[in-house]
C-alpha positions in Angstrom: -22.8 -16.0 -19.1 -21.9 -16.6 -15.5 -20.9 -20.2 -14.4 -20.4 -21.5 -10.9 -16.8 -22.7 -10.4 -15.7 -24.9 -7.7 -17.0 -23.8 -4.0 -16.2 -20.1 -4.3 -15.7 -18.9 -8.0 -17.8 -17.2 -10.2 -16.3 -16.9 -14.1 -17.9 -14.4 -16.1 -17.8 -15.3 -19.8 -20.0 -12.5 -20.6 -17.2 -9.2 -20.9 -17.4 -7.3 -17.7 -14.9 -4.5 -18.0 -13.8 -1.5 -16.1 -14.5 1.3 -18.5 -13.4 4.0 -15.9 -11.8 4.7 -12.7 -11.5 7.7 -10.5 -10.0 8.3 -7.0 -10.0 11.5 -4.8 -7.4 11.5 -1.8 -6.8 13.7 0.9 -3.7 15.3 1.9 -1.4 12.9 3.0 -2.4 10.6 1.1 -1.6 12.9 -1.6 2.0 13.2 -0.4 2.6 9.6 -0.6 4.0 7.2 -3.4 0.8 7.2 -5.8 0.3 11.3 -5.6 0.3 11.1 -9.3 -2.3 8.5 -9.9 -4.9 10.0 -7.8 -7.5 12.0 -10.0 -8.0 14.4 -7.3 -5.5 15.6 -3.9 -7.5 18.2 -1.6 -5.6 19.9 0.7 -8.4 21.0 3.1 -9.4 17.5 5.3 -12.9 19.1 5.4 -13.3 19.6 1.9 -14.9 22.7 2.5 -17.3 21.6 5.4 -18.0 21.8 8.9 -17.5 18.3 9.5 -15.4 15.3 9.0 -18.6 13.1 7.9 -19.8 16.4 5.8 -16.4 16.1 4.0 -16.5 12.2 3.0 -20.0 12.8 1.6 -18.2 15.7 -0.5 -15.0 13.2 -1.2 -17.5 10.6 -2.5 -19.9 13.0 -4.5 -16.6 14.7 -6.0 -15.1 10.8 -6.9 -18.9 9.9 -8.5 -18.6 13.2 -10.3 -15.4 12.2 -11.6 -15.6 8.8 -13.0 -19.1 9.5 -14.8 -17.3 12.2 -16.6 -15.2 10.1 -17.5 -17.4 7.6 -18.8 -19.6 10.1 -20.4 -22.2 9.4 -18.2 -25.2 10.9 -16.2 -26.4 9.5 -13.0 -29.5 8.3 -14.8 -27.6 6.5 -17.2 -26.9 3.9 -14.6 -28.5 0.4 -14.6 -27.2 0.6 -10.6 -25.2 2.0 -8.1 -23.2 0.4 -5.8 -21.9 2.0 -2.7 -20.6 1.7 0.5 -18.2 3.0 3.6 -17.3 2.7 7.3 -20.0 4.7 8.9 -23.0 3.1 10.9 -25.6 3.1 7.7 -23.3 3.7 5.6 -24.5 7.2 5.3 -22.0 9.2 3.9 -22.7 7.0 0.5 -26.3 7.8 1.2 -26.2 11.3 1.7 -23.3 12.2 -1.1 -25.5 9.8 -3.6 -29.2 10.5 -2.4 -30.0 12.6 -5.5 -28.6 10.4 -8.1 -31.7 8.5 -10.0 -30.7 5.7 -10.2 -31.1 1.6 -8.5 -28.6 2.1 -5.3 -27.2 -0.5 -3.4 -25.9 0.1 0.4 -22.9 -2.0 0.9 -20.7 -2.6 4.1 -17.4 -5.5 4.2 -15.4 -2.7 6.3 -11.7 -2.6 4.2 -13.0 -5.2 2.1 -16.2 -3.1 0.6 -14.8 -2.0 -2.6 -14.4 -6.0 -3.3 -17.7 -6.7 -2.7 -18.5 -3.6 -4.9 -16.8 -5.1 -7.6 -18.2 -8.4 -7.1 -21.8 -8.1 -7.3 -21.5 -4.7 -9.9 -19.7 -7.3 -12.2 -22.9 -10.3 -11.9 -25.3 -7.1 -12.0 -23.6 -6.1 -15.2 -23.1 -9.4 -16.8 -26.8 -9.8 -16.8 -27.8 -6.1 -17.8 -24.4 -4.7 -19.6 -24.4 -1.7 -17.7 -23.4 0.6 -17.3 -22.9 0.3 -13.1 -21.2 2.2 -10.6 -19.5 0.9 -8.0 -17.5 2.7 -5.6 -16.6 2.9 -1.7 -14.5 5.2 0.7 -13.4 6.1 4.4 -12.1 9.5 6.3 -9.3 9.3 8.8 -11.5 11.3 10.9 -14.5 10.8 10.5 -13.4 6.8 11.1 -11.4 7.8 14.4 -14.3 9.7 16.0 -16.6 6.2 15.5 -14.3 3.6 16.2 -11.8 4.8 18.8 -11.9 8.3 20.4 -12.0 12.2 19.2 -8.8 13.1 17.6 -7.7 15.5 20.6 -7.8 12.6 22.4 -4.4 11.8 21.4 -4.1 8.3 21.8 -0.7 6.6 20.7 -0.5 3.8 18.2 1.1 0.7 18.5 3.8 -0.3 15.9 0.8 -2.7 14.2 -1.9 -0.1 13.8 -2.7 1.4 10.2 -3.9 4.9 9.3 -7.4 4.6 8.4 -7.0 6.7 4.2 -9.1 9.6 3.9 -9.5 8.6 0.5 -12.3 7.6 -2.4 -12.4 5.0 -5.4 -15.1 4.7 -8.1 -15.2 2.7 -11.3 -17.9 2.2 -14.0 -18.3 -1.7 -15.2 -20.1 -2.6 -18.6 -20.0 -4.7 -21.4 -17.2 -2.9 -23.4 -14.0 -0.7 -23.3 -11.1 -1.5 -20.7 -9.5 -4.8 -18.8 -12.4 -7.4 -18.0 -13.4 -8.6 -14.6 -12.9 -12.7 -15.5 -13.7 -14.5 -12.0 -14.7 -13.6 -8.7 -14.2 -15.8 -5.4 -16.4 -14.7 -2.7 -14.9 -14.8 0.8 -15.4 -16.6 4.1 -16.1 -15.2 6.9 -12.9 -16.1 9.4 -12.2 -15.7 12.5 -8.7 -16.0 13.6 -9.5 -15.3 17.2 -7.5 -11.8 17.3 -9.4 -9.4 19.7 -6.5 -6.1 19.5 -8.4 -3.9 17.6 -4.8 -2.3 16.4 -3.4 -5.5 14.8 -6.3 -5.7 12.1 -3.5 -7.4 9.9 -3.3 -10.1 11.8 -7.1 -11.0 12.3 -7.3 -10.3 8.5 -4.1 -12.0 7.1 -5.8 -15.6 7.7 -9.1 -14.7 6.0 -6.8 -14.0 3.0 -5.5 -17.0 2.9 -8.6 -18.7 2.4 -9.9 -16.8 -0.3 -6.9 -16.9 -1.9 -6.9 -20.7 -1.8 -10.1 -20.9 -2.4 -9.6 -19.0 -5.8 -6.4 -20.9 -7.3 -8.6 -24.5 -5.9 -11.6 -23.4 -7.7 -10.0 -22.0 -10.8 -6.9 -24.2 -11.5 -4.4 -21.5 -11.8 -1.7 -21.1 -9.4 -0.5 -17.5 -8.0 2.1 -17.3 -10.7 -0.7 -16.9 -13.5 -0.7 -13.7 -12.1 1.6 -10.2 -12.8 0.7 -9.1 -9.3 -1.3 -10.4 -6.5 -2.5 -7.3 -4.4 -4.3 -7.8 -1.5 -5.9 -4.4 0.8 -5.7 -3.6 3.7 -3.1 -5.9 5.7 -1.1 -3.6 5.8 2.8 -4.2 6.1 2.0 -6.8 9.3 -0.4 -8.9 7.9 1.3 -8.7 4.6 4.4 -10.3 6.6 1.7 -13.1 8.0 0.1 -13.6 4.5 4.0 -14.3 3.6 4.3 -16.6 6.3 1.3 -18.7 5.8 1.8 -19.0 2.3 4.9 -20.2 2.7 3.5 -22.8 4.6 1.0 -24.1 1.7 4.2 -23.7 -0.2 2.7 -21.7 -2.7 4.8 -19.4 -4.7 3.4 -15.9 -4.8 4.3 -13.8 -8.2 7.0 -11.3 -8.8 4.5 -8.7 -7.2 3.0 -9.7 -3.9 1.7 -6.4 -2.3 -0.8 -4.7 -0.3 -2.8 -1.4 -0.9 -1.7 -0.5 2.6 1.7 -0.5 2.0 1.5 1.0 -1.5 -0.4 4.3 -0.4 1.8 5.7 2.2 5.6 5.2 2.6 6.3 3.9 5.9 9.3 5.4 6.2 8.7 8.9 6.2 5.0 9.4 6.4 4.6 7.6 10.8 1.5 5.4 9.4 3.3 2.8 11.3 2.0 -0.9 9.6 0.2 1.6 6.6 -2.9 2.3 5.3 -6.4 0.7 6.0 -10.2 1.8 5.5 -12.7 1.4 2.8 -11.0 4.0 0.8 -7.5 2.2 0.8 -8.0 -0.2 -1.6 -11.1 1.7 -3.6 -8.4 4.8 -3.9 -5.5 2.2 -4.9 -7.6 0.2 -7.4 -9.1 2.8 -8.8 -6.1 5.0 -9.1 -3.2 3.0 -9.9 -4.0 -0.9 -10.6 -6.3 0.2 -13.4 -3.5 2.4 -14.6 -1.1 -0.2 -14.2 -3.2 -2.8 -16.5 -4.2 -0.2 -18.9 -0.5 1.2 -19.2 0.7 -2.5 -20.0 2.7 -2.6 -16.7 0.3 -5.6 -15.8 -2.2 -7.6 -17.7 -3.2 -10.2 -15.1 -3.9 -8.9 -11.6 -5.6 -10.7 -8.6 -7.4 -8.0 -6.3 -8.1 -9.2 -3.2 -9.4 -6.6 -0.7 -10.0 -7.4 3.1 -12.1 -6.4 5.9 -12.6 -6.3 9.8 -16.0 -7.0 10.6 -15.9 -5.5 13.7 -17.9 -2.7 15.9 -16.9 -0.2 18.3 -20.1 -2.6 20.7 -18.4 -5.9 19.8 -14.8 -5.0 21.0 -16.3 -3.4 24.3 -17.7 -6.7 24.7 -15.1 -8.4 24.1 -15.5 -10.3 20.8 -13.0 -11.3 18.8 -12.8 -9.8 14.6 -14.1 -12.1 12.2 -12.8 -10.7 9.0 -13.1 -11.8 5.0 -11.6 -11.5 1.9 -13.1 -11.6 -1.7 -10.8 -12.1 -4.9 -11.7 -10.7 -8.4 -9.3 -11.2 -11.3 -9.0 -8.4 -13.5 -7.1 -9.1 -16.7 -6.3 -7.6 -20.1 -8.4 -9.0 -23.1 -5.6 -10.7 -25.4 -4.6 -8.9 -28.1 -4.7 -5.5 -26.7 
């Protein structure tokens, strides 16, 4: 059902498909280039609360809500439940899923979460057929007031900072119905030695790298086999690096070589600076418009490759460099559909 490929790769031959997705976005997020594949835009940033961390547990409740209605499931229809976020114990996950009956799963790769969501939900599923739940997301400010200062502190941003996406991304894996999960290649963690805590893209950027060469080794293919190659969150200036240093393997990247980052917000008009980043980027963007994307025929092959900071707020007071990481999963159309 599940062989070991190579150094890095599992290959499911068991069908592992993604049956449903759901994303919930805040605001700005909902005035960006996807508006219309989010399943959910809320105009209030507290969602109704009394506090930023109050409102991601709401966001992430709202998302699970979603994508089980989707499914046609209940919360004790679930074999397990992945989830995870950016906040020390990962409790907004905890607290918006601590009623839910079913096996849970506390899951922290900072940006790269909903990858390691994905990852294990896919082996769980290949040996129990589901259904499972796996499903991540961040707050802008609920992430500002942990990792850098209250908002009224009004710090500015460097041109290669991102805008940590208030934003959530949910999926239900099982044995039937939707585009199958076909490999996964498990990430390194790298460190590339970066220490500004506002040029993630750059301490990330390398850790993609070696996933992604680490997949195409592993599996034989070659980044062409792919309709798109989407990588979350390097945003626009670790995309540029990821360019770079595949340039330098000279590997050809296919027709769409993006980033969840940059796909979110326009850059232009939106003063995200390098784009989007958090646990919810790529969860929102996966969830909301890659799924679409394969199940609309746009794509049938696409490499998702989310990646993380694995950073703290104590670690860059003392100095430490990010070590980051990367995990791959291939997502692909069954033939003949």
């Amino acid at each position: 059902m599940i062989q070991h490929i190579g150094k890095q790769t599992l290959r499911l031959d068991a069908p592992v498909c993604v049956a449903a997705g759901a994303a919930v976005v805040g605001s700005k997020e909902g005035e960006g280039p996807l508006k219309e594949r989010f399943d959910a835009v809320s105009d209030d940033l507290y969602f109704g609360q009394k506090s930023w961390e109050a409102a991601e547990t709401v966001m992430l409740r709202q998302c699970f809500d979603l994508v089980c209605g989707k499914a046609g499931l209940t919360g004790a229809a679930l074999q397990y439940l992945l989830g995870g976020d950016l906040l020390n114990q990962c409790t907004s996950s905890v607290y918006a899923l601590r009623d839910v009956p079913a096996p849970y799963l506390g899951l922290y790769n900072a940006c790269a979460t909903m990858g390691e969501a994905l990852s294990l939900g896919a082996v769980l599923t290949a040996f129990c057929g589901g259904p499972v739940c796996a499903m991540t997301g961040s707050h802008f400010c609920s992430a500002e007031r942990q990792f850098r200062g209250p908002l009224e502190y009004g710090g500015q941003r460097t041109p290669t900072a991102q805008w940590t996406v208030t934003g959530a991304g949910a999926v239900i894996l099982q044995s039937t119905g939707g585009p199958r999960i076909t490999h996964i290649t498990t990430g390194r963690i790298v460190d590339a030695g970066v220490k500004d805590l506002s040029n993630m893209g750059a301490a990330m950027a390398p850790a993609a790298l070696d996933t992604l060469l680490a997949h195409f080794a592993d599996t034989g293919r070659a980044p062409g086999y792919y309709d798109a190659l989407i990588t979350g969150d390097l945003g626009s200036f670790g995309h540029s690096i990821l360019a770079d240093l595949f340039r330098d393997e000279g590997l050809h990247p296919p027709t769409v070589f993006t980033d969840c980052g940059m796909l979110i917000f326009d850059a232009a008009s939106q003063d995200v600076h390098a784009g989007g980043s958090g646990a919810g980027c790529s969860a929102s963007v996966f969830a909301g418009h890659i799924l679409r994307c394969l199940r609309e025929g746009v794509w049938r092959r696409v490499l998702f490759a989310p990646t993380g900071a694995l950073m703290s707020v104590v670690t860059a007071q003392q100095g430490e460099s990010i070590p980051a990481i990367c995990h791959a999963v291939a997502v692909e159309m069954p033939q003949g559909t």
